[in-house]
N, C-alpha and C positions, 0 to 999 in steps of 0.2 A: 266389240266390233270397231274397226277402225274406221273413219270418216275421212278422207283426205278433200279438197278442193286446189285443184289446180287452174284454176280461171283466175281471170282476171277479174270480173264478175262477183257479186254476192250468189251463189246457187240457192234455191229454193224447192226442198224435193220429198215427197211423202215417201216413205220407206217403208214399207212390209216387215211386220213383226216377224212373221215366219223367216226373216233374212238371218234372226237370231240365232246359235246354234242351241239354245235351251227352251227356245219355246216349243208348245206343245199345242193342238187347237182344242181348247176343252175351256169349262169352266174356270180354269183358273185365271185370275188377272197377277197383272204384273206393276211392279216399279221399274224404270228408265232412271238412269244416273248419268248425266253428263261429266268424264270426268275432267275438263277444262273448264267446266263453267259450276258443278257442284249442284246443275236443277236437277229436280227432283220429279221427274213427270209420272202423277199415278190417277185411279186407278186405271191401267189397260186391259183393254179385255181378252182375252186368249179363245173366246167365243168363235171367232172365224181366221180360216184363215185368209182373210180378205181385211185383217185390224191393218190400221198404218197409222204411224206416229208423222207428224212435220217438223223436216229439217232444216236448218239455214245454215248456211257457213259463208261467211263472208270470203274476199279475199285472199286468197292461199292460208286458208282456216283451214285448224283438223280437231278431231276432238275423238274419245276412247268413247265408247258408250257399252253401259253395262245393263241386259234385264235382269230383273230380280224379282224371283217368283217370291209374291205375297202371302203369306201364309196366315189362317185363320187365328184369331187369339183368344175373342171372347164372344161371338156371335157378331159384334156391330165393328168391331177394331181388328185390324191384320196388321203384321209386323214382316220386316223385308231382312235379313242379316244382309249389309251391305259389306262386311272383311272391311278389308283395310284401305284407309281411304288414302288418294294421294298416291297410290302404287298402279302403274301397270297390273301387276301380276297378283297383288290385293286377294284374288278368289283363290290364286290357286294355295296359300296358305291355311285353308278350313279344311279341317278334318272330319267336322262333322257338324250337324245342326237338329236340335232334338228343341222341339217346342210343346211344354206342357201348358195346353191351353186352361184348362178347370184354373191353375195354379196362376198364371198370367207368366208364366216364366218361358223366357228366350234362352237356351244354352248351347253355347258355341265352346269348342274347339277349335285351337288352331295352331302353328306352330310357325311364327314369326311374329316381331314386333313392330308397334308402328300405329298408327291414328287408327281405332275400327270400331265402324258406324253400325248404329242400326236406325233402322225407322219403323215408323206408326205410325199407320194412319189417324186422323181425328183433327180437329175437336169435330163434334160433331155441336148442335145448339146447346148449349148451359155446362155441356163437358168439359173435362180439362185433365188431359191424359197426361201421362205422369212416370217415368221411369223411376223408382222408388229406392230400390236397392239395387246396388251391382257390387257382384262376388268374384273377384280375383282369386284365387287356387284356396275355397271354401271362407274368406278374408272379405268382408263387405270393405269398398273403399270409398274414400271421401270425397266431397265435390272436388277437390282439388285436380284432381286426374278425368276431369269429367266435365264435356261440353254442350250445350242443351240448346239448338235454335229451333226455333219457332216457326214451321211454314207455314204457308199460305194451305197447304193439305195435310196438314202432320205434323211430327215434331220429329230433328236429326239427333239421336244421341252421339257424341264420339266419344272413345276414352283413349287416352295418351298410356300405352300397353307400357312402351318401353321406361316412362316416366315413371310409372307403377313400379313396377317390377324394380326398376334401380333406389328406387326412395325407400319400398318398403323391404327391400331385400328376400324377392319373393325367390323360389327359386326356379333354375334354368331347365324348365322341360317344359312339355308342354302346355300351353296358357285354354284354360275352360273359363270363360264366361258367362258369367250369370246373369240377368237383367229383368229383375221384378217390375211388374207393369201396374199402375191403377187408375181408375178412368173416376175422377170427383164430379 
């Protein structure tokens, strides 16, 4: 969804989840991705359709804002595949998203290259959740292609696809990612 502010003014404005075109009013919650600012707002509840998120935009500010339905992982932790970070069009490159929870494993699909994120929720007290392995086209690859911050609600993985793929001389179809999860 696109945010525009035409004021001269900072705006200050609750927005209705349901403005989303993928939300849904049911149990599920969601992650909020600002993509000018990179926050990370979770979890949201998809419980009514009366949820609203707060917005700000300062001075002829705009920003892309993406939801992202949270998907279960391991009973206490959910994972969001956020695609490709940094793109407008980011989503529309997933082909697919198959989440084997027993396994802790995230697999994505998709066909374009470029920075692409996932998150998890956590820590929770004494946890410390943990991306473990990630599988480029059946090829575990090294931290080197692999960026790891630490939020305030979670942890963002990014992997650098295109860097991947041109270093290791992976080759040119479609990119599956793997992402082993473990909560110490």
């Amino acid at each position: 969804m696109g945010v525009f502010n035409m004021s001269t003014k900072t705006h200050v404005e609750l927005l209705p989840l349901i403005e989303f075109l993928n939300f849904k009013a049911s149990s599920t919650e969601y992650a909020l991705r600002s993509h000018v600012k990179g926050n990370i707002v979770v979890p949201l509840s998809g419980a009514s359709t009366r949820s609203k998120v707060k917005l700000e935009q300062g001075h002829r500010g705009y920003d892309m804002l993406t939801l992202y339905t949270l998907l279960p992982l391991d009973g206490r932790r959910q994972i969001a595949v956020l695609r490709l970070l940094g793109q407008m069009s980011g989503a529309a490159a997933v082909i697919g998203i198959d989440l084997k929870a027993d396994d802790r494993i995230a697999s994505t699909r998709l066909r374009a290259l470029g920075s692409f994120g996932l998150f998890m929720t956590g820590p929770g007290d004494g946890e410390n959740p943990a991306f473990t392995t990630i599988i480029l086209y059946g090829k575990g690859i090294t931290d080197t292609f692999q960026t790891v911050e630490h939020l305030r609600k979670g942890i963002l993985l990014k992997l650098d696809l295109e860097e991947a793929r041109n270093e290791l001389s992976l080759p040119d179809q479609d990119i599956v990612v793997e992402a082993n999860t473990r909560v110490a």
